[in-house]
Each structure stands twice: as C-alpha cells, then as structure tokens.
C-alpha positions as CSV (number, residue, x, y, z in Angstrom):
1,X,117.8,94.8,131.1
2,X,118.5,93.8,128.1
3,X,119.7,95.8,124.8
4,X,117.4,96.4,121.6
5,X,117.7,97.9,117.9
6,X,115.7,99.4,115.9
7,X,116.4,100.6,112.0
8,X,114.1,101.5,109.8
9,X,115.1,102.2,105.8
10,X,112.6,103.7,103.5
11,X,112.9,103.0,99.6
12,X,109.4,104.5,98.1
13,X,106.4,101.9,99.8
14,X,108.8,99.3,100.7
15,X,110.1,99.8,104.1
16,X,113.6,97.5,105.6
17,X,113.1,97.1,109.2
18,X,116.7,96.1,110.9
19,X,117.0,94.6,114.6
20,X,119.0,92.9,116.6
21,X,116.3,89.8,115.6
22,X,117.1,90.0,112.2
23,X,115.5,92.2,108.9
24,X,112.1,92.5,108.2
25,X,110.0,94.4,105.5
26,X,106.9,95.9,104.9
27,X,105.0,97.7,101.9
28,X,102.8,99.9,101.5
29,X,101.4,103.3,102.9
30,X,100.3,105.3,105.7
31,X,96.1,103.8,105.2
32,X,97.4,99.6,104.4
33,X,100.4,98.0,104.8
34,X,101.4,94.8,104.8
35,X,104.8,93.8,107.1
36,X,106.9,90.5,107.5
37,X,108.8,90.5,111.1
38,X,112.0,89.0,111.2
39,X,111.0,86.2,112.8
40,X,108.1,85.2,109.7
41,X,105.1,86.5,111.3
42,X,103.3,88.4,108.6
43,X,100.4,91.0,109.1
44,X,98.1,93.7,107.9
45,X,97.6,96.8,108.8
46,X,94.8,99.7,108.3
47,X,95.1,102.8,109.4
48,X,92.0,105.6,109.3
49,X,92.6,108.9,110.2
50,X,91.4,110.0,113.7
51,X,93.4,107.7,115.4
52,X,91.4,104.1,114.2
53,X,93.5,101.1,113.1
54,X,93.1,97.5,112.5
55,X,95.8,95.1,112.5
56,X,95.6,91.4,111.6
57,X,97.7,88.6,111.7
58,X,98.1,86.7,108.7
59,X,100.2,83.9,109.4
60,X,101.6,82.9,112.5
61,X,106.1,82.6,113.2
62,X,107.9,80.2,111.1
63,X,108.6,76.7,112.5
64,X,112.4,76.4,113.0
C-alpha cells in the first residue's frame, strides 16, 4: 500500500489543501465552495443542511 498526505490550512474562506500530489485551494464556506485540486481539476460544491450536497465538475485535469 502505498503512503498519502493530507494538510489542510485555513486563512478566513480561503482554504490551502497540501498532498503528496501537490497544493491545492479552495474558497468559500460551509453552503458553496469552489476548490482547485492539485492536479487542475476545478469544482463546485453545495452543501444543504440535513446531509444534501451537490458537487460539479467544472473543468476537467490539466493537459501535461
């Protein structure tokens, strides 16, 4: 198996997301939130309370 990390730095609604696949970021708040991976993929996400959420990819990885 192999190994994984996981770090996630909060500054106010921006949000550093550090792995071993590089550092990502996201902004917003607990109901929307947009997030760029590490490897380019970008998404949005909505969150209602009770457990509902949406999530939708916006654009797919970056070419290398």
């Amino acid at each position: 198996m192999g190994w994984s990390y996981r770090k996630s730095i909060n500054v106010g609604p921006l949000r550093l997301n550090l792995s071993r696949s590089g550092v990502g970021h996201s902004w917003g708040n607990r109901l929307f939130r947009v997030t760029k991976t590490a490897d380019g993929r970008k998404t949005l996400s909505v969150n209602l309370p009770g457990g509902f959420h949406w999530r939708k990819t916006l654009s797919s990885r970056a070419r290398d």
